[in-house]
C-alpha positions as CSV (number, residue, x, y, z in Angstrom):
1,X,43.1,8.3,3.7
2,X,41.3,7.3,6.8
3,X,39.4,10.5,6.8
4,X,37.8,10.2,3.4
5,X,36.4,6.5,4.0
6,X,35.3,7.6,7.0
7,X,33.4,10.5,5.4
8,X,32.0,8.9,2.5
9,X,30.8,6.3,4.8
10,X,28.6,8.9,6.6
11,X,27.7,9.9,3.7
12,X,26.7,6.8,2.4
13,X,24.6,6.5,5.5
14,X,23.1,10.0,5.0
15,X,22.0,9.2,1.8
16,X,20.2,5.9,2.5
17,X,18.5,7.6,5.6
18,X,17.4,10.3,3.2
19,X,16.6,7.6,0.7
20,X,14.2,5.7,3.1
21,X,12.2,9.0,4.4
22,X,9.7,8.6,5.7
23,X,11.3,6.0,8.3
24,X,7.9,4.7,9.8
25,X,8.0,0.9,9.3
26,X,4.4,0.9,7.8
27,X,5.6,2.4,4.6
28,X,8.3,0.0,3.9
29,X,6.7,-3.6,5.1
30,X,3.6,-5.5,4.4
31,X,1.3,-6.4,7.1
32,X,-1.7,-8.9,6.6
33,X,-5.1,-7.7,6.6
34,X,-8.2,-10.0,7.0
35,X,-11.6,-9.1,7.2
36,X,-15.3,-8.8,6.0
37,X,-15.9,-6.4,3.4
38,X,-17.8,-4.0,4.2
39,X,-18.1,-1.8,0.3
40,X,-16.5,-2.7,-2.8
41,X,-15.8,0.7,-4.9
42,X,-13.4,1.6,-8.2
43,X,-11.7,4.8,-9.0
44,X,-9.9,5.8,-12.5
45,X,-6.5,7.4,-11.6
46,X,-5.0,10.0,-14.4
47,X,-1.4,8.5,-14.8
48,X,-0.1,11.8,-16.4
49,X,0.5,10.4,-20.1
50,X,-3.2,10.7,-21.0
51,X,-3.9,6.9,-19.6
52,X,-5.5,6.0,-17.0
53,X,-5.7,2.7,-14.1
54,X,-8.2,1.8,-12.1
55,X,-7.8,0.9,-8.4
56,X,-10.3,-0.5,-6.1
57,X,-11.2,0.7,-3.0
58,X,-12.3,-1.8,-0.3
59,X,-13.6,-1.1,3.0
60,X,-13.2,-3.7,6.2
61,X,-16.1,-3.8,8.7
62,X,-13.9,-4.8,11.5
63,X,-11.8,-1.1,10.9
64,X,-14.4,0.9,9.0
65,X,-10.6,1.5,7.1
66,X,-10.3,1.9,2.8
67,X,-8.0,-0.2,1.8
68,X,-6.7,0.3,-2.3
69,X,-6.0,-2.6,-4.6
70,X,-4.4,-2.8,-7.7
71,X,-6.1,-6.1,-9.0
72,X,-8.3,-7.0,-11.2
73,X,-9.7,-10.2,-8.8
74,X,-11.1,-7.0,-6.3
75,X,-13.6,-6.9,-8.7
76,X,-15.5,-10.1,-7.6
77,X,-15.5,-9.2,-4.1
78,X,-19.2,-8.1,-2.7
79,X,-20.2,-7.0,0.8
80,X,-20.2,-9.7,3.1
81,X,-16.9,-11.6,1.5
82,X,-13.4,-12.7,3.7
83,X,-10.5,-11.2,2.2
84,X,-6.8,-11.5,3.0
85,X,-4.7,-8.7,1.7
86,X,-0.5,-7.8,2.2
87,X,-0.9,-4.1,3.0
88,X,1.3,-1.4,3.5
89,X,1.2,2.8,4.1
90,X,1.5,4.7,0.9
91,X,2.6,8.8,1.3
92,X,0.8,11.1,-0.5
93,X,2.7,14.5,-0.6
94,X,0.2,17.1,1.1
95,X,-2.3,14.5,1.7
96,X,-3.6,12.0,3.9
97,X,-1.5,8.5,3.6
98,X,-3.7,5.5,2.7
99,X,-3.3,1.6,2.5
100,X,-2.2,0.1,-0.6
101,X,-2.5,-3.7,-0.6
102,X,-1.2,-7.0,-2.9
103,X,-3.7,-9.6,-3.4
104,X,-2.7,-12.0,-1.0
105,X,-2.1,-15.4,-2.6
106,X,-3.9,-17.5,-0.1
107,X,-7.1,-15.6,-0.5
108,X,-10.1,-17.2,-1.2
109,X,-13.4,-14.9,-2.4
110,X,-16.4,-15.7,-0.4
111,X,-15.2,-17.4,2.7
């Protein structure tokens, strides 16, 4: 009896490791991001089922970094504003991971 708790234990373990993949703490936490923006852009993403969302790209002049937001209040940001964001990695399978950042609820346009 032992042996199978033991082994469906590790596999239990196994599984969540798997589960978690990639391990890199930047894909599963949020880190604050402050700066100056820099550019203010918008792309329309295909979601598959024939609709579409649009996220806005930011870029920070302290990092020269895109950052991508899903909200609508990135829309009043302009060159030159503050902006605090919650960021964290996203993976793109064959591609370059980005930034995808929460409107952070302190934030203030303009300051």
């Amino acid at each position: 009896m032992h042996i199978i708790t033991i082994f469906s234990t590790l596999v239990g373990v196994v599984i969540t490791i798997v589960a978690y993949w990639p391990l890199s703490a930047d894909f599963h936490k949020y880190y604050p991001v402050t700066g100056t923006v820099q550019t203010v852009d918008s792309r329309l993403i295909g979601n598959g089922d024939s609709g579409v969302s649009q996220r806005f790209v930011v870029v920070l002049k302290e990092s020269g970094q895109p950052f991508a937001i899903d909200d609508t209040r990135a829309t009043l940001l302009k060159p030159g504003d503050s902006v605090k964001l919650r960021c964290k990695r996203e993976f793109e399978f064959n591609s370059v991971p980005g930034w995808g950042c929460k409107w952070n609820a302190t934030a203030a346009i303009g300051q």
